[in-house]
N, C-alpha and C positions, 0 to 999 in steps of 0.2 A: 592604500588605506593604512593610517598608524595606527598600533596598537589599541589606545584609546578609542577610537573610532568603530573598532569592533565591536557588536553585541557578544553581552554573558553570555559563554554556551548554556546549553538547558541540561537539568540533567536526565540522567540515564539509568533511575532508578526503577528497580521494575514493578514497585508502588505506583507509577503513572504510567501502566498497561493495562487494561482490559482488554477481557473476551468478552463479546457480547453473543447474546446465545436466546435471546428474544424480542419480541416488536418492542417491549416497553423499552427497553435497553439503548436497542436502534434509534429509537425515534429521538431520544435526550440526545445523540450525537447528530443526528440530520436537524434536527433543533439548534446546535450548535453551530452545523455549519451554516447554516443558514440568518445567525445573528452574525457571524465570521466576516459570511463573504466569500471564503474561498476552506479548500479543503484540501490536506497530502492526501494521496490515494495509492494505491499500490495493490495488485492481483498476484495472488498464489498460485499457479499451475501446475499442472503433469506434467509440462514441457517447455523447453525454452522456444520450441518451435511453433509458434502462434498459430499455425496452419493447423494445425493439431491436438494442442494442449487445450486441455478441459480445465475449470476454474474450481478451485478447491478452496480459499477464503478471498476476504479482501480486509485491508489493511487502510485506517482513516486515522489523520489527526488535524487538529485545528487550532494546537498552539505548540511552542518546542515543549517535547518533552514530556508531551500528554497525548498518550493515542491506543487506538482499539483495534482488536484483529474480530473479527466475524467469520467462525470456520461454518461449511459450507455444505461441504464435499468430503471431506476427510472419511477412510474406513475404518472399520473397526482390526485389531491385530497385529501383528507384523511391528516391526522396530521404525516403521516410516510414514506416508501419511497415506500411499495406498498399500495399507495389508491388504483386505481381502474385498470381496464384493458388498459387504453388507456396509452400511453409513454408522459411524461411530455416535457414539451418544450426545448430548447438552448441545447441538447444534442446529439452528434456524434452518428449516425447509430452505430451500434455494430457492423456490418462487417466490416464496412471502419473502425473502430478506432485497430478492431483485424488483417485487414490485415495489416496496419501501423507496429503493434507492434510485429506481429508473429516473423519477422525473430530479432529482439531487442533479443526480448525473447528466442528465440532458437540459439541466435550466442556463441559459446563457448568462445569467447575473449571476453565476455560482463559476468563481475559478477554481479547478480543477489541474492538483503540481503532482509531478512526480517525475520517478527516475526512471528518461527511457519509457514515455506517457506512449507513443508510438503502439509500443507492445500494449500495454494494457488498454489501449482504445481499438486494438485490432480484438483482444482477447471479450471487449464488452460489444463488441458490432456482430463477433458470431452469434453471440443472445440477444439480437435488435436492438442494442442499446447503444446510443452514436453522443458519446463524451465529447462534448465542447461547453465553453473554450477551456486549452489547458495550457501551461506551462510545464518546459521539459527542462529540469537540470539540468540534465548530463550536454540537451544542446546551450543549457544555456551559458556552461563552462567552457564549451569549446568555441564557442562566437568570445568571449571575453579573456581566455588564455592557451587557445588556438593548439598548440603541438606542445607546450609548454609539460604537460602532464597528462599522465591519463584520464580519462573524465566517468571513469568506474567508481561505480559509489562507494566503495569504501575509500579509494582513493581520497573522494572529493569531502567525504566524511573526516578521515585522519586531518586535511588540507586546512577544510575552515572551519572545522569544531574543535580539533583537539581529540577525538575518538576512535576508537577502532571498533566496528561492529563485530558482533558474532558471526563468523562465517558460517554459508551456508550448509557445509559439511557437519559441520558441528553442531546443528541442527536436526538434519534429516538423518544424517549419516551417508556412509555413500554406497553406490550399488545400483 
């Protein structure tokens, strides 16, 4: 594909972030996705080990460049997102924001993208919730440039946006 033929990247201002932190909130973006059609999605966890990891936000957008995080789980303390046992403040109950999104998530006229959709369709079937249909990035970069590069989303981020994301470190911190 030439130059020309590329879509404008979107930008990366953090003006076009939201936290959403109640139903009325929720519901204008599942209102979105649903005039959309489809939806990025993306899960927060305790672990990269899906067998295990408990869901601490989820992460939606429905156009470049425009999108919401919904924290969940998060604790109150600590320099990271599990300080201690108590639930940190301005965040949607986990059952109100999963019955919201259950049927989002399980309507088959609603596609559902993400990086690595695998993990987070294992991470939403622990809580009964079975995400179809989706589209996966990172496989969709390796069926269309095979061994070519890595298909790690910053990777594929730098590759065809022009971007480099905030690493995860520099985030949580590490530890």
């Amino acid at each position: 594909t030439e130059a020309a033929d590329m879509p404008e990247a979107p930008s990366f201002e953090s003006a076009n972030y939201e936290q959403v932190c109640n139903a009325t909130a929720l519901q204008t973006w599942i209102d979105a996705i649903y005039e959309r059609g489809w939806v990025a999605v993306d899960t927060e966890t305790t672990s990269l080990n899906e067998m295990i990891a408990q869901l601490v936000g989820i992460s939606l957008a429905v156009e470049p460049g425009h999108a919401c995080y919904i924290p969940l789980t998060h604790k109150q303390g600590g320099d990271d997102l599990f300080g201690s046992d108590a639930l940190a403040e301005g965040q949607m109950p986990l059952e109100a924001a999963l019955t919201m999104l259950t049927p989002m998530l399980e309507d088959s006229s609603i596609l559902k993208i993400g990086q690595n959709m695998k993990y987070d369709a294992k991470i939403f079937a622990q809580i009964g919730i079975t995400v179809a249909p989706i589209d996966d990035t990172m496989l969709l970069s390796y069926v269309l440039d095979g061994t070519a590069h890595s298909h790690a989303m910053d990777n594929l981020s730098n590759l065809h946006l022009g971007h480099q994301p905030i690493k995860y470190a520099e985030v949580v911190g590490k530890g």
